[in-house]
N, C-alpha and C positions, 0 to 999 in steps of 0.2 A: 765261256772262257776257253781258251787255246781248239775252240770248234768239237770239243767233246763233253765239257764240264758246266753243269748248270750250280752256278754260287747263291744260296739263298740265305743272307744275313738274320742270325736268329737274335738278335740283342745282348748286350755284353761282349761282343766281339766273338760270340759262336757262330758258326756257320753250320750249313747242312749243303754239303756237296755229291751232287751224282754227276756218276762217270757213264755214257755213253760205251766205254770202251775199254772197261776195265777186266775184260776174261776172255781167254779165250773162246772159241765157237767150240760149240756143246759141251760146255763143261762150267754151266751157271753157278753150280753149288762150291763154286772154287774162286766165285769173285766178294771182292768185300761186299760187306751189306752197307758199310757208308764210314767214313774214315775220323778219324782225328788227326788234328793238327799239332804240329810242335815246333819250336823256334830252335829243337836241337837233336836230331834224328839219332845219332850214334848214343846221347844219351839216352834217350827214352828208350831204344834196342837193350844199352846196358838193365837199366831198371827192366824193362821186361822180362830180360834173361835170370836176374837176381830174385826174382817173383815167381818164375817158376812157369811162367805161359810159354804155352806153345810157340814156336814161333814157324809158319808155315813157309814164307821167304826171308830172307837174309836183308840186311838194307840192300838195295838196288840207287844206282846213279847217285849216293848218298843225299837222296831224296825221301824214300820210304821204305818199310818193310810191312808184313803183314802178319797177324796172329791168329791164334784159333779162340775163340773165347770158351767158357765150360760145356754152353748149349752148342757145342762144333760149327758158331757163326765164323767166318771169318771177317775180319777187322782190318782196315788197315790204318798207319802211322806214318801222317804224313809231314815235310815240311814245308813251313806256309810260306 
């Protein structure tokens, strides 16, 4: 998908997506480890903020943003 993203349908309408090209060069430990989806980006950002997570980037392209989870993974939230 879009020549970076491999979509693998997990049942129930979950996927498991990897990005080809998601971090900059040398700096691996600052790319997500694999995302979530949502049907409403700016809400899930609110909920995020309201819970108290990290948030590492800001929504970008009001597409996605990214978190830090407790173990310092980073996450990101995407819309689908």
């Amino acid at each position: 998908m879009h020549g970076h993203l491999a979509v693998f349908p997990k049942g129930s309408g979950a996927r498991l997506i990897l990005d080809a090209r998601i971090f900059a060069l040398g700096r691996p430990q600052d790319a997500p480890l694999f995302h979530f989806d949502t049907e409403d980006v700016a809400a899930a950002h609110h909920h995020a903020v309201a819970l108290g997570v990290e948030i590492v980037t800001p929504v970008q392209f009001e597409q996605w943003f990214t978190i830090r989870d407790p173990d310092g993974n980073v996450l990101m939230i995407c819309r689908c």
